[in-house]
N, C-alpha and C positions, 0 to 999 in steps of 0.2 A: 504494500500500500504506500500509495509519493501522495507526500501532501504536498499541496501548490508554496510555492515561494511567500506569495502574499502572506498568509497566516502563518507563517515563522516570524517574518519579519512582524507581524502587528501583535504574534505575542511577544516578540523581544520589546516590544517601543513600548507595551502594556503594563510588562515586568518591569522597564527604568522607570515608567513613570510612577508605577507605584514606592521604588527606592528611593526616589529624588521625596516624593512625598512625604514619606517613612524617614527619613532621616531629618529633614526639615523638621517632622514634627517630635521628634526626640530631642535635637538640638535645643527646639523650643522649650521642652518641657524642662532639660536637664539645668538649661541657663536660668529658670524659674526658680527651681530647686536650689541650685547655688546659691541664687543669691541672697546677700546678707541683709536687705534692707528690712523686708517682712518678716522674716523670725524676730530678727530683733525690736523691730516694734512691736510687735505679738507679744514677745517676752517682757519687755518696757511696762505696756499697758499690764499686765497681770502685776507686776510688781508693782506699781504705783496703786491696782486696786487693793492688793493685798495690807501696803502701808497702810491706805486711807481705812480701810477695816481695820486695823490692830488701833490706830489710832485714834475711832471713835469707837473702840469696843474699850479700850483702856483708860478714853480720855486724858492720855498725852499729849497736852496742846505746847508744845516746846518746838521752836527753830532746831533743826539736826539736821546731820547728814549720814548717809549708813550704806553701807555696800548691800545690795541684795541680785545674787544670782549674776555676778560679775558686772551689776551696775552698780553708777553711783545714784544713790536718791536725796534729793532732797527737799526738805520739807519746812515749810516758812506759815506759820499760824499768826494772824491777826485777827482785833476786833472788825466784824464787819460795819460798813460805814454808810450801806447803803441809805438807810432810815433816818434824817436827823427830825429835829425838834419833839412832838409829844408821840409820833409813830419811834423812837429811838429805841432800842433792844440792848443788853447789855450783854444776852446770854447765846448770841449768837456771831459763831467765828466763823472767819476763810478761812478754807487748809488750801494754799498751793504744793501742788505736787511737782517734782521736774527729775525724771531720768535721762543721767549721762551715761554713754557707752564709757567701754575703756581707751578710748583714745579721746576723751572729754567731747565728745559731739553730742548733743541735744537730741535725744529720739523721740519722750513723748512730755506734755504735759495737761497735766488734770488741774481741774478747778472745784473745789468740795463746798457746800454751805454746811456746818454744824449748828443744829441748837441745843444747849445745853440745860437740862431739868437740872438745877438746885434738889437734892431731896433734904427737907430740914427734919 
């Protein structure tokens, strides 16, 4: 049995096309996976949520800085100022939050409202 010339050739053109395709989209996917900017913001944000939880479960309102999971964090507490005159609140703080990579680059930062209960 002779198969015609033509459908050799249109399966070889069929088969690179599918490799040219096939490897484009690996390339794609692998330089996705490499790269460092989304883990490390992924990672950034869970640490800064995790701060902002320890730190309204503990009620730590102190300026710090503190390495977590190879970042640096840090953490700046103020009275909040939005309300003045007879709307003025006393028991309620900003938390800023800001993670640095290890090469001091700025990945994510959060902004917290706290209110705090007095219990007398």
């Amino acid at each position: 049995m002779k198969l015609e010339a033509f459908t050799i050739v249109e399966s070889m053109m069929a088969m690179v096309i599918i490799m040219i395709s096939f490897t484009a989209g690996m390339t794609i996917y692998l330089t996705i996976l490499q790269g460092d900017a989304f883990p490390l913001k992924t990672k950034a944000g869970n640490a800064l949520d995790i701060a902002y939880e320890i730190t309204k479960r503990e009620q730590r309102f102190l300026d710090e800085s503190f390495n977590q999971n190879g970042l640096t964090i840090e953490k700046e507490v103020r009275p909040y100022k939005a309300y003045q005159g007879i709307l003025a609140q006393e028991n309620i703080y900003q938390v800023s939050l800001k993670a640095y990579s290890p090469d001091k680059r700025l990945v994510a930062v959060q902004e917290h409202l706290i209110r705090i209960a007095y219990e007398n």
